[in-house]
Biopython code that builds the backbone (N, CA, C, O; Angstrom):
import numpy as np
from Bio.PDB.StructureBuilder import StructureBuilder

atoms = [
    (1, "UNK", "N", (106.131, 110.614, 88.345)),
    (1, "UNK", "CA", (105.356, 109.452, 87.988)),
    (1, "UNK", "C", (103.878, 109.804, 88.079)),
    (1, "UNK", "O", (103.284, 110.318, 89.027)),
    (2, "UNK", "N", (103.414, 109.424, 86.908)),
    (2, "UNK", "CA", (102.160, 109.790, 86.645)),
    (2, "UNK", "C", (100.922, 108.439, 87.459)),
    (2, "UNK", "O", (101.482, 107.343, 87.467)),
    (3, "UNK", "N", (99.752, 108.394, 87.958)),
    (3, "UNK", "CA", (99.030, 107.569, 88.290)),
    (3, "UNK", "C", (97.809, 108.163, 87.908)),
    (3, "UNK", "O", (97.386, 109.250, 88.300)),
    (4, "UNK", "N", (97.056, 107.083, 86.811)),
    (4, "UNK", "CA", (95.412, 107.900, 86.447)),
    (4, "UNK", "C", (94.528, 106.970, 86.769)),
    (4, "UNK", "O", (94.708, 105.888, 86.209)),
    (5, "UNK", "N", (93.414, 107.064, 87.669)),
    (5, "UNK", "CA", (92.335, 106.466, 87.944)),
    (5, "UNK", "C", (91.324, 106.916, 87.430)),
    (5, "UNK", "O", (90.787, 108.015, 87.572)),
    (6, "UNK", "N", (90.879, 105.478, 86.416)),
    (6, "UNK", "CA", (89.468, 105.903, 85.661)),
    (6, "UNK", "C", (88.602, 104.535, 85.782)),
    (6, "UNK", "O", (89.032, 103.383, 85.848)),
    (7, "UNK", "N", (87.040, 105.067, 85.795)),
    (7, "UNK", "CA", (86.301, 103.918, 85.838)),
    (7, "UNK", "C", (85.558, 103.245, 84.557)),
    (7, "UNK", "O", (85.721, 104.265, 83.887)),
    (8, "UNK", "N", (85.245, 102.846, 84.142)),
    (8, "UNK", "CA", (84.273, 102.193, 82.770)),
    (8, "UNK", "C", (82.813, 101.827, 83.400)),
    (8, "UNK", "O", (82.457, 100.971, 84.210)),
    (9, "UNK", "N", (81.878, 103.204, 82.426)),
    (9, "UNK", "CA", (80.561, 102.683, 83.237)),
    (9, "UNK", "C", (80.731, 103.086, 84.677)),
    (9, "UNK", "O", (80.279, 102.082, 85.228)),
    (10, "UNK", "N", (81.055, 103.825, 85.553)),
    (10, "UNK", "CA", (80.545, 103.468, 86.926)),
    (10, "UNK", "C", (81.770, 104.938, 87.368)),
    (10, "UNK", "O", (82.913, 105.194, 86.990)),
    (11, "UNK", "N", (80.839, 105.603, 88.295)),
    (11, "UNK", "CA", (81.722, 107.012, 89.067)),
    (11, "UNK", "C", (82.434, 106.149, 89.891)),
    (11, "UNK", "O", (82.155, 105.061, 90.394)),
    (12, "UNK", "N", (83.594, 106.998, 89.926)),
    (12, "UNK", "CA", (85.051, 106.421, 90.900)),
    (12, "UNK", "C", (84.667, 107.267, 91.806)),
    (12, "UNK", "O", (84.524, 108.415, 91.383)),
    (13, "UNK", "N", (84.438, 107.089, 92.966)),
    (13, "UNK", "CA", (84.238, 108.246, 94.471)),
    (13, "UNK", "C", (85.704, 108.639, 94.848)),
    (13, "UNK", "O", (86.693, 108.340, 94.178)),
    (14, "UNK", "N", (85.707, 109.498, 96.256)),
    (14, "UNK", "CA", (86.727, 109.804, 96.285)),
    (14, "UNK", "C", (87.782, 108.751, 97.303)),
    (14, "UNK", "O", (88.992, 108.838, 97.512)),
    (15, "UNK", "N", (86.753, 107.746, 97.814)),
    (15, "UNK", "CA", (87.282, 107.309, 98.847)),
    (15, "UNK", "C", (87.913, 105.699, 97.760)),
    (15, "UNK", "O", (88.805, 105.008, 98.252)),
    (16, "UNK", "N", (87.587, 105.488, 96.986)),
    (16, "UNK", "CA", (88.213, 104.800, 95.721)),
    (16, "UNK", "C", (89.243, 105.099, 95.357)),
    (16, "UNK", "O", (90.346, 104.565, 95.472)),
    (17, "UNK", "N", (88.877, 106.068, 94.853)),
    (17, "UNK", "CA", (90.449, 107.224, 94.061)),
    (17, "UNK", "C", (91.472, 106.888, 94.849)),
    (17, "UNK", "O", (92.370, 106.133, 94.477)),
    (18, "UNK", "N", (91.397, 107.559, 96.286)),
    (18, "UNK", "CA", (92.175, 107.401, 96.957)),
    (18, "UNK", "C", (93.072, 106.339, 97.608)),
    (18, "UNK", "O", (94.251, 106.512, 97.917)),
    (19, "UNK", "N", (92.245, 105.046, 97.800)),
    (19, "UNK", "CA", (92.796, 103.938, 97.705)),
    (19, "UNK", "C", (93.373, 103.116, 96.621)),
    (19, "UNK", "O", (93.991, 102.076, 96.847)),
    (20, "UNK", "N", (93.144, 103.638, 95.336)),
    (20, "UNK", "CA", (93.623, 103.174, 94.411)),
    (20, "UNK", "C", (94.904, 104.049, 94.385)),
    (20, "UNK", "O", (95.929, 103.381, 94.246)),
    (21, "UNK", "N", (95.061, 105.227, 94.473)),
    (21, "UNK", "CA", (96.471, 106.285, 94.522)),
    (21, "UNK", "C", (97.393, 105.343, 95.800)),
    (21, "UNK", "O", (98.549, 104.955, 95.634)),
    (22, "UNK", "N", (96.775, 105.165, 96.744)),
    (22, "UNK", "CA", (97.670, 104.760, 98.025)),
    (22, "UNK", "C", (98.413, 102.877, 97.774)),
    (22, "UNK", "O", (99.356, 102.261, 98.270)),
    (23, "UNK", "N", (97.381, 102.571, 96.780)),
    (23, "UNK", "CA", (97.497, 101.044, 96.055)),
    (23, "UNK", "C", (98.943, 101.262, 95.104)),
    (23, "UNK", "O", (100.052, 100.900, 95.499)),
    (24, "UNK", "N", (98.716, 101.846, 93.939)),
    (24, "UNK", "CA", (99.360, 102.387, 93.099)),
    (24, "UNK", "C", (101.006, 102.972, 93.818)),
    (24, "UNK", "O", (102.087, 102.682, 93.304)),
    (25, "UNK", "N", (100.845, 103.842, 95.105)),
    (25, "UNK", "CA", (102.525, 104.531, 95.146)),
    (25, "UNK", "C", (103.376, 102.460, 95.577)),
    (25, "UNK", "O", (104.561, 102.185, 95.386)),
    (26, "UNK", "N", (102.651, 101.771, 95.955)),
    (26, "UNK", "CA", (103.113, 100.533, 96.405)),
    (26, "UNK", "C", (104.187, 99.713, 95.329)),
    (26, "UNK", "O", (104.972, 98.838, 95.696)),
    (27, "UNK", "N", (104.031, 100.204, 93.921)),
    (27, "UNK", "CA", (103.942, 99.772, 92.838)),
    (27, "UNK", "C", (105.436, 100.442, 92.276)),
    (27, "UNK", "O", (106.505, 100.026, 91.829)),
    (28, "UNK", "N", (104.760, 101.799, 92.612)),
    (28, "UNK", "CA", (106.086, 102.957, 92.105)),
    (28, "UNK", "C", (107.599, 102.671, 93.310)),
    (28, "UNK", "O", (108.722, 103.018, 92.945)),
    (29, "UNK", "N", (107.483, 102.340, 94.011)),
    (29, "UNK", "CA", (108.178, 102.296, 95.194)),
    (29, "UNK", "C", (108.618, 100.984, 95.073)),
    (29, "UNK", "O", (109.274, 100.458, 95.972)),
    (30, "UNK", "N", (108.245, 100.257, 93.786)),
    (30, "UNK", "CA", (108.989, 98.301, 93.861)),
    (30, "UNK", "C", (110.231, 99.039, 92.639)),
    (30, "UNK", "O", (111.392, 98.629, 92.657)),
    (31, "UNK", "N", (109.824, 100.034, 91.733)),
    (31, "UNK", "CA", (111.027, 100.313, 90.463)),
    (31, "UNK", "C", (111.250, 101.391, 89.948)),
    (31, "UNK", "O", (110.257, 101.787, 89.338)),
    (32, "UNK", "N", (112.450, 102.353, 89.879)),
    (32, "UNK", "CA", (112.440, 103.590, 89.703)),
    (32, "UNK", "C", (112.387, 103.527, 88.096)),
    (32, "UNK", "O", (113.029, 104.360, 87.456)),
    (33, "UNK", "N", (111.668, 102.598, 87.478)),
    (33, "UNK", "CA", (111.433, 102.513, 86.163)),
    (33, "UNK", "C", (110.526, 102.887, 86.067)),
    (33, "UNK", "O", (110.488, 103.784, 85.225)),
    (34, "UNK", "N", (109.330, 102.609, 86.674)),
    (34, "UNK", "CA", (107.899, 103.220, 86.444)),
    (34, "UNK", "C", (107.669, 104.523, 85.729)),
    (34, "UNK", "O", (108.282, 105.481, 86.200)),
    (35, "UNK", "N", (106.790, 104.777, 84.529)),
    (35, "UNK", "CA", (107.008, 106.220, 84.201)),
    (35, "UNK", "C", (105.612, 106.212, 84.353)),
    (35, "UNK", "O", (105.523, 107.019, 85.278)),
    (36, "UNK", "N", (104.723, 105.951, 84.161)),
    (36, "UNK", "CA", (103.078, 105.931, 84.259)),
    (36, "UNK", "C", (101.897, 104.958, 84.673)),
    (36, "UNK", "O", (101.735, 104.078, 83.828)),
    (37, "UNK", "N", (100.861, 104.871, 85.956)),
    (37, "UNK", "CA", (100.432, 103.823, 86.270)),
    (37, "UNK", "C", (99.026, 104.196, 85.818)),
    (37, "UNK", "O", (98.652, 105.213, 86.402)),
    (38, "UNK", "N", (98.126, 103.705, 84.970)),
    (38, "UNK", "CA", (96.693, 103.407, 84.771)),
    (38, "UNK", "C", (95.940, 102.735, 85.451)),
    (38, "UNK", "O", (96.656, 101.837, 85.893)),
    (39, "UNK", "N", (95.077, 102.618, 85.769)),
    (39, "UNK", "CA", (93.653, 101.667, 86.137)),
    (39, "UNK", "C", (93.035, 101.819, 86.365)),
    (39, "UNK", "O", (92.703, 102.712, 87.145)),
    (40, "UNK", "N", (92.048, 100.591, 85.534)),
    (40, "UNK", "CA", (90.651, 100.509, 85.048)),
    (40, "UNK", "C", (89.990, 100.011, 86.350)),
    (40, "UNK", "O", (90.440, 99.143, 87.098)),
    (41, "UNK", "N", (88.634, 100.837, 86.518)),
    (41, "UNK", "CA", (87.957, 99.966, 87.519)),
    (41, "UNK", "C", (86.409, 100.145, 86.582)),
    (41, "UNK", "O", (85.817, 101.055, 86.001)),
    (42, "UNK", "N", (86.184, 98.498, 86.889)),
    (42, "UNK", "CA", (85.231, 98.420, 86.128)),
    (42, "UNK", "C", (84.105, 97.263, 86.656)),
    (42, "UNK", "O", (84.511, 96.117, 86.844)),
    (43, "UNK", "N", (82.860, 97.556, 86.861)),
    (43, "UNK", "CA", (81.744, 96.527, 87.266)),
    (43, "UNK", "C", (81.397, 95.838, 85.960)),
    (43, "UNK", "O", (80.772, 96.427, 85.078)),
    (44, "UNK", "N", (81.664, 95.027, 85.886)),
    (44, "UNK", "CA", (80.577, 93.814, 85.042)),
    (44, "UNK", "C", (79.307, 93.706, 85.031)),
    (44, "UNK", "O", (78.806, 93.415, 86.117)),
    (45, "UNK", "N", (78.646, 93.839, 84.197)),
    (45, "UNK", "CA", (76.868, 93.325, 83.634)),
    (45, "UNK", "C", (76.687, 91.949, 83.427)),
    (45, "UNK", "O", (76.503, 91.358, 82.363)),
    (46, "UNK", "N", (76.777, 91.407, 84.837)),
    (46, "UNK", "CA", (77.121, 89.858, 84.195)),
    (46, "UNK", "C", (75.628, 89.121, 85.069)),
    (46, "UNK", "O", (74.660, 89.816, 85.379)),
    (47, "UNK", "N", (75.725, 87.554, 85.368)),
    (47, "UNK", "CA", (74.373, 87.177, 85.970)),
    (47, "UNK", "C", (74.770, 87.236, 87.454)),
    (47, "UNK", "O", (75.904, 86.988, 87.863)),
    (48, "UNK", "N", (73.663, 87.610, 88.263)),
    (48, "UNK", "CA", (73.317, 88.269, 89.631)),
    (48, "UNK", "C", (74.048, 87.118, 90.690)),
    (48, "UNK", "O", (74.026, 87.177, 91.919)),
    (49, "UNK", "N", (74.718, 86.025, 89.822)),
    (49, "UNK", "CA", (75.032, 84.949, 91.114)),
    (49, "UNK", "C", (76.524, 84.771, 90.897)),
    (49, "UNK", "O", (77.044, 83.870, 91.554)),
    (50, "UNK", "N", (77.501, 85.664, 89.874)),
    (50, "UNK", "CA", (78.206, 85.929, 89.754)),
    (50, "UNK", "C", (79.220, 86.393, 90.644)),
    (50, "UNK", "O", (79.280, 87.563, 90.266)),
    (51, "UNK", "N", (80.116, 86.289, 91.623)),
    (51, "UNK", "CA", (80.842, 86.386, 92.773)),
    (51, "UNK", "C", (82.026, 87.497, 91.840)),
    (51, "UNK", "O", (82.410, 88.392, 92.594)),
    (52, "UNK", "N", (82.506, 87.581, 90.738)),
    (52, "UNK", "CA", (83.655, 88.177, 90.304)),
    (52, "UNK", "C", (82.962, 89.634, 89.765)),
    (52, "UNK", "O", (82.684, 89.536, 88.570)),
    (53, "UNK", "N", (82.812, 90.203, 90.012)),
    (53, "UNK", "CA", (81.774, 91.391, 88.850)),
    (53, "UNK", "C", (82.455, 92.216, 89.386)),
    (53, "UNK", "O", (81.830, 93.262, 89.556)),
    (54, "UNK", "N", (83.845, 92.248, 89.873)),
    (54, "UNK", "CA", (84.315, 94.036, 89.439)),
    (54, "UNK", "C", (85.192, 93.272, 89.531)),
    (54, "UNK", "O", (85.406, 92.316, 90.277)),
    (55, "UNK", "N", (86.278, 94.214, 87.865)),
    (55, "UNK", "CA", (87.560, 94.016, 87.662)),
    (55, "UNK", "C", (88.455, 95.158, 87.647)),
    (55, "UNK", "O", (88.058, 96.310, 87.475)),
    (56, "UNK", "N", (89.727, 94.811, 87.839)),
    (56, "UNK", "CA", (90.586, 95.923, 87.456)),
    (56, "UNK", "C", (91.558, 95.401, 87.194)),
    (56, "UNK", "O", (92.104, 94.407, 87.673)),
    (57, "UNK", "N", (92.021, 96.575, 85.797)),
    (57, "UNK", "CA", (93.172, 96.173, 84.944)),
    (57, "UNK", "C", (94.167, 97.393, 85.040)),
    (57, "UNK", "O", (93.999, 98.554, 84.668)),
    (58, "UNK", "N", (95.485, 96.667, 85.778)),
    (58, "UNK", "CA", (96.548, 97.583, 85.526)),
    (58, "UNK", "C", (97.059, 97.553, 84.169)),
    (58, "UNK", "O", (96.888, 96.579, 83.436)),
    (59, "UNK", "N", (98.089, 99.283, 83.589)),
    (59, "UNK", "CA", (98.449, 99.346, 82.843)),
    (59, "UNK", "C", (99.889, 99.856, 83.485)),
    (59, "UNK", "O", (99.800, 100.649, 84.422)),
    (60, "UNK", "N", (101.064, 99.499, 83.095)),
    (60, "UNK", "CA", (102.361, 99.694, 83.708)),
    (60, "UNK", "C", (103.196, 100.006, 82.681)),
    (60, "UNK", "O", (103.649, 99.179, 81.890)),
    (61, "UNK", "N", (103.540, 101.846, 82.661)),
    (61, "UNK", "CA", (104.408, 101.932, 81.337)),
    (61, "UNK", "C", (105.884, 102.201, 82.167)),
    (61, "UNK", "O", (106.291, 102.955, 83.051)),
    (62, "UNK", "N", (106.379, 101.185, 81.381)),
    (62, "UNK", "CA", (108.427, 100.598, 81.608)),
    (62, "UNK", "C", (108.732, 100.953, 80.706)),
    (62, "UNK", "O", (107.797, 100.971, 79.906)),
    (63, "UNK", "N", (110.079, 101.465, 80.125)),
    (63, "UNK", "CA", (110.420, 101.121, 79.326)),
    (63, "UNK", "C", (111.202, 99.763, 79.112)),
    (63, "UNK", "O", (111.890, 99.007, 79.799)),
    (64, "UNK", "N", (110.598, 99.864, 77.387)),
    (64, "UNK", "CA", (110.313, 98.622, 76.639)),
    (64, "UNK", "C", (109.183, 98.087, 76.844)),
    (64, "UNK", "O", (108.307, 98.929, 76.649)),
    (65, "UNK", "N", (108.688, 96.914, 77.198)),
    (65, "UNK", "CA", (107.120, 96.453, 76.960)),
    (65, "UNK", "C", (106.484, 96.824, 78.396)),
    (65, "UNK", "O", (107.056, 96.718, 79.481)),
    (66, "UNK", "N", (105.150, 97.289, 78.154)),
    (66, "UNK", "CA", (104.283, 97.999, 78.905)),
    (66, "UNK", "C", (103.676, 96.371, 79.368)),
    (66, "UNK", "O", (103.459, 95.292, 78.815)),
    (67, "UNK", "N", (103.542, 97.143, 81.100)),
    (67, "UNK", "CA", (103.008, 95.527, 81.600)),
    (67, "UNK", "C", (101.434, 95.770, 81.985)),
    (67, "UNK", "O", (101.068, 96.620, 82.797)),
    (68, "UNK", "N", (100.687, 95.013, 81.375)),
    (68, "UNK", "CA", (99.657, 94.665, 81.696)),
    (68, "UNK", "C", (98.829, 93.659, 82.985)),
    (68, "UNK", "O", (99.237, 92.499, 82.923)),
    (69, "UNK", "N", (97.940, 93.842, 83.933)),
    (69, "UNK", "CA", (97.301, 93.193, 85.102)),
    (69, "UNK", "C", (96.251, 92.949, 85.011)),
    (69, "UNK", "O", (95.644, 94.016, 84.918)),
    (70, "UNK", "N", (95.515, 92.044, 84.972)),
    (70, "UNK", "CA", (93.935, 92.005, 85.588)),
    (70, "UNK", "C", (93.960, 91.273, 86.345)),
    (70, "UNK", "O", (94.734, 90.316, 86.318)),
    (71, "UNK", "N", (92.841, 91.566, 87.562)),
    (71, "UNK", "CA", (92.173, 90.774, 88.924)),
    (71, "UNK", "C", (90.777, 91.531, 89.264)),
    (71, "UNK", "O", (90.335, 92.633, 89.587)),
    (72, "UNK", "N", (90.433, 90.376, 89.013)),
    (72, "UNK", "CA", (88.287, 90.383, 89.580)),
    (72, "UNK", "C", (88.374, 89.611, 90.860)),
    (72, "UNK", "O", (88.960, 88.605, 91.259)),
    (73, "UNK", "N", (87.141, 90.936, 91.567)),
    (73, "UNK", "CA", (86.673, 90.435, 93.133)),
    (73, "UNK", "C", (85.230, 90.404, 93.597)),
    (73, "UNK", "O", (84.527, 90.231, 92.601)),
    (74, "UNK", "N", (84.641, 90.482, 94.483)),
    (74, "UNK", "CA", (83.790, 90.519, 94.911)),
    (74, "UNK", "C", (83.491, 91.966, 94.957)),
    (74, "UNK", "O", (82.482, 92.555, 94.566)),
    (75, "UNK", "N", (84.598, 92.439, 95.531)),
    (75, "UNK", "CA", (84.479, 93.860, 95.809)),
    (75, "UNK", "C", (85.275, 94.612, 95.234)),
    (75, "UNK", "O", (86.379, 94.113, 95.012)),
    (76, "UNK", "N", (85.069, 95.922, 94.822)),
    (76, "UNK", "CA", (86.082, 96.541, 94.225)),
    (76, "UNK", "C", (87.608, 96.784, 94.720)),
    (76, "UNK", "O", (88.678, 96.680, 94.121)),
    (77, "UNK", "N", (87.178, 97.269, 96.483)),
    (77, "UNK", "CA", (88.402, 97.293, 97.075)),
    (77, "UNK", "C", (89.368, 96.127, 97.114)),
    (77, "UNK", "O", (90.596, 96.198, 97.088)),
    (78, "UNK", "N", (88.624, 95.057, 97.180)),
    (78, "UNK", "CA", (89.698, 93.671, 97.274)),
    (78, "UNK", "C", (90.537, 93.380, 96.074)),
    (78, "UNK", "O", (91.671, 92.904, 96.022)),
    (79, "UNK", "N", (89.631, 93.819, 94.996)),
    (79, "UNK", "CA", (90.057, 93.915, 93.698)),
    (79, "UNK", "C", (91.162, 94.400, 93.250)),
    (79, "UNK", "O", (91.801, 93.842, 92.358)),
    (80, "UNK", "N", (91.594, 95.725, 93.932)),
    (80, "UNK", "CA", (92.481, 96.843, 93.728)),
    (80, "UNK", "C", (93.667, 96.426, 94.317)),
    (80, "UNK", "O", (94.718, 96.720, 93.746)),
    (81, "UNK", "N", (93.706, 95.531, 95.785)),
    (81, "UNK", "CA", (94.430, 95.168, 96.191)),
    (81, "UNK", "C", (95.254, 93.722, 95.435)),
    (81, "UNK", "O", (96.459, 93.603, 95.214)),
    (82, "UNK", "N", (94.261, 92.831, 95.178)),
    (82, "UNK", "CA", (94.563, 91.644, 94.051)),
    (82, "UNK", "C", (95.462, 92.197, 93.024)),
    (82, "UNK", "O", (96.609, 91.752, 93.002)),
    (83, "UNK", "N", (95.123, 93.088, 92.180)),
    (83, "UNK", "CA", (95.646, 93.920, 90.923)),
    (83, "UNK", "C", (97.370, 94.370, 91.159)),
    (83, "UNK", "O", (98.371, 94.326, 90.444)),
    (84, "UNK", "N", (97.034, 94.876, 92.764)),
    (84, "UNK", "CA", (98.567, 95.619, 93.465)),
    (84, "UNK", "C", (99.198, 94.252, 93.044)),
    (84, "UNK", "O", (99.634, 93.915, 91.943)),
    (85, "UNK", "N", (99.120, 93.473, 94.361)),
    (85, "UNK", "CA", (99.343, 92.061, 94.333)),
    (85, "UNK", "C", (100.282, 91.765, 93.234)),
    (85, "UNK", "O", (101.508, 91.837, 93.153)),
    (86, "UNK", "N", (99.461, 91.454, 92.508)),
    (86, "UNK", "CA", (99.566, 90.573, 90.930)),
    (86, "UNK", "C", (100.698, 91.674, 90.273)),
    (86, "UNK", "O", (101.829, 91.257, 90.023)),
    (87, "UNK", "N", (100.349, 93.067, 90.011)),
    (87, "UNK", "CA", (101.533, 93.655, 89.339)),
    (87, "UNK", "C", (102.860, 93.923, 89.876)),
    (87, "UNK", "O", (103.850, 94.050, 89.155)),
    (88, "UNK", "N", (102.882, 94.031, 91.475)),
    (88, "UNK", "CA", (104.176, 94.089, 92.198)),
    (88, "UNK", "C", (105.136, 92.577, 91.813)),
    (88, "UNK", "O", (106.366, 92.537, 91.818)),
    (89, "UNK", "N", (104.443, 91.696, 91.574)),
    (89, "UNK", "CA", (105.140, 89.970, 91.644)),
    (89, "UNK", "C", (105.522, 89.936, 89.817)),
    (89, "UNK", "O", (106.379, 89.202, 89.325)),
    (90, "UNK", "N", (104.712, 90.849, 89.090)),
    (90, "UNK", "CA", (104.986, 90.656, 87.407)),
    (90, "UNK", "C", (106.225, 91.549, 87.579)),
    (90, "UNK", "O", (107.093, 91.088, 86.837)),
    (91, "UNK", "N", (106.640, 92.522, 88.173)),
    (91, "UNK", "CA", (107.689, 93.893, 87.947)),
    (91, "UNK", "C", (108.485, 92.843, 88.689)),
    (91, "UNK", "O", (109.556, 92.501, 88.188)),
    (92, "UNK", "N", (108.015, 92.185, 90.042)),
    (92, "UNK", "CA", (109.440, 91.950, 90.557)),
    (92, "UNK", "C", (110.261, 90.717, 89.847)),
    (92, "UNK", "O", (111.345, 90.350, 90.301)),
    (93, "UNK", "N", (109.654, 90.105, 88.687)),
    (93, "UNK", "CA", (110.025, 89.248, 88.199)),
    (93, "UNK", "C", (110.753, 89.665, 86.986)),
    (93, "UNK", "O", (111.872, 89.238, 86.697)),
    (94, "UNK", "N", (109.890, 90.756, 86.085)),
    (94, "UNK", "CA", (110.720, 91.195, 85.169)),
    (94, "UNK", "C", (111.879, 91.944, 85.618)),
    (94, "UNK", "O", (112.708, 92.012, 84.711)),
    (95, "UNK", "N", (112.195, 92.452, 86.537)),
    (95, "UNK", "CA", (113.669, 93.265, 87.447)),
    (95, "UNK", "C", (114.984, 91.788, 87.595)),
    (95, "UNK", "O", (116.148, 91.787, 87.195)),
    (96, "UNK", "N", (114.144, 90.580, 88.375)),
    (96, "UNK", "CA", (115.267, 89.280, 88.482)),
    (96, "UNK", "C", (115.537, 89.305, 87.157)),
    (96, "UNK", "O", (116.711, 89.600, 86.935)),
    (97, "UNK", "N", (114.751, 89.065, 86.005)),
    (97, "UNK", "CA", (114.906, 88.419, 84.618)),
    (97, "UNK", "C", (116.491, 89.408, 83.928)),
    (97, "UNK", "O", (117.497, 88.892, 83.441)),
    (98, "UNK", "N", (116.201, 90.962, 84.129)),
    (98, "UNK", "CA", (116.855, 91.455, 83.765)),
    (98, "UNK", "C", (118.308, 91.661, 84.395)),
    (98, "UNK", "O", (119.440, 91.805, 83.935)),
    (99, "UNK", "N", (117.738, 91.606, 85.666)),
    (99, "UNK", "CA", (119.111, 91.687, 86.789)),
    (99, "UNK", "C", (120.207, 90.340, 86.412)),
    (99, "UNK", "O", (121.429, 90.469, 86.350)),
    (100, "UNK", "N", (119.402, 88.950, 86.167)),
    (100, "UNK", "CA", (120.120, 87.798, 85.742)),
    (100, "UNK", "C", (120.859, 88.265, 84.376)),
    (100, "UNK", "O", (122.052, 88.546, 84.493)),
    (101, "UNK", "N", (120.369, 88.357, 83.312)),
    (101, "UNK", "CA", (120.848, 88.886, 82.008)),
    (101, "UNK", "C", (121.643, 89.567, 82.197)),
    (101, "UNK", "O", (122.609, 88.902, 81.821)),
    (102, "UNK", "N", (122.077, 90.620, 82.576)),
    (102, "UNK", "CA", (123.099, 91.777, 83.144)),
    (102, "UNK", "C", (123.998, 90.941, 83.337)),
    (102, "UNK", "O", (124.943, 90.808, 82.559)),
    (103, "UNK", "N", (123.810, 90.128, 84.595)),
    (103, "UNK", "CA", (124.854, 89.356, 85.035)),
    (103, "UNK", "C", (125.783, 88.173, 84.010)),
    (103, "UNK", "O", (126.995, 88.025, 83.859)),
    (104, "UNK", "N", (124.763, 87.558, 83.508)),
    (104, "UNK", "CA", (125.576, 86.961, 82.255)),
    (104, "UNK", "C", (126.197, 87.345, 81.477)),
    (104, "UNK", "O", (127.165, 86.657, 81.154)),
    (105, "UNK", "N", (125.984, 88.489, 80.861)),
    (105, "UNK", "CA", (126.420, 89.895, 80.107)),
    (105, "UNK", "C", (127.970, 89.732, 80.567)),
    (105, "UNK", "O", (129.025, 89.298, 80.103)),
    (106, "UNK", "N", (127.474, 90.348, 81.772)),
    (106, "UNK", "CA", (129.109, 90.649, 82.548)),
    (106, "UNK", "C", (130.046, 89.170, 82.487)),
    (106, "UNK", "O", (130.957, 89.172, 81.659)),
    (107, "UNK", "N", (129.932, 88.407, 82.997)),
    (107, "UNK", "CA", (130.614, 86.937, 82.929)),
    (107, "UNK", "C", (131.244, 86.826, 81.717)),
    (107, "UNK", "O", (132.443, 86.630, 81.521)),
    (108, "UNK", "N", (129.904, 87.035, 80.498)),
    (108, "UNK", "CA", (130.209, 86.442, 79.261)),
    (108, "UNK", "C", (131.649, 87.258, 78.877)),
    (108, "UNK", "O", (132.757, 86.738, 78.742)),
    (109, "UNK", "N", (131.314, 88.624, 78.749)),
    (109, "UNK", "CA", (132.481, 89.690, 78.407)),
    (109, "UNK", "C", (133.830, 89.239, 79.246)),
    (109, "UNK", "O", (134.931, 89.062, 78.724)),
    (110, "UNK", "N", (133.605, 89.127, 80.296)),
    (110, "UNK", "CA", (135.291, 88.937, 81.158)),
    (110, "UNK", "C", (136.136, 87.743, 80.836)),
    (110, "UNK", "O", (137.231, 87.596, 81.380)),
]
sb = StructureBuilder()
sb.init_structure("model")
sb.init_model(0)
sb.init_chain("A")
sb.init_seg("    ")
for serial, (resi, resn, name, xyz) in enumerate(atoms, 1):
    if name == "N":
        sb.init_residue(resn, " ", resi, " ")
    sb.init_atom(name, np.array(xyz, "f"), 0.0, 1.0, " ", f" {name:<3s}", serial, name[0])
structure = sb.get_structure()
């Protein structure tokens, strides 16, 4: 499983990287579907009284439809964690959705 950390506009340090890698195995470890994790970290040019100005957008390749995340914070780190957050609860929902379907599957056939 692949995980790529990139920033838009703005150097990713290492102590970023790294929390975003340690964010990210959280993710790989909810579905042995995961084949590739992306994310964007990115500051906003927005007005100075603005509380949300860094976002990050997960990219989650599954097969079949690739899941998409965004969450803006104050801070980048909180951000990264929001993003975890938010994409662990989208996977664990698309896993019930499918796990239910299966199950009907089976019923329907017997």
């Amino acid at each position: 499983m692949q995980v790529m950390v990139e920033g838009k506009e703005m150097v990713v340090t290492p102590g970023l990287q790294a929390h975003a890698q340690k964010q990210a195995q959280k993710i790989t470890k909810l579905s042995k579907h995961v084949l590739a994790v992306r994310l964007f970290l990115e500051t906003i040019k927005k007005k100075s009284n603005d509380p949300t100005a860094n976002q990050v957008t997960y990219e989650i390749d599954i097969p079949g439809n690739d899941v998409v995340v965004k969450a803006h914070a104050a801070d980048m780190y909180e951000a990264i964690v929001k993003a975890t957050d938010a994409a662990r609860r989208k996977l664990r929902k698309l896993a019930e959705k499918q796990r239910d379907l299966n199950r009907e599957e089976g019923l329907a056939a017997s």
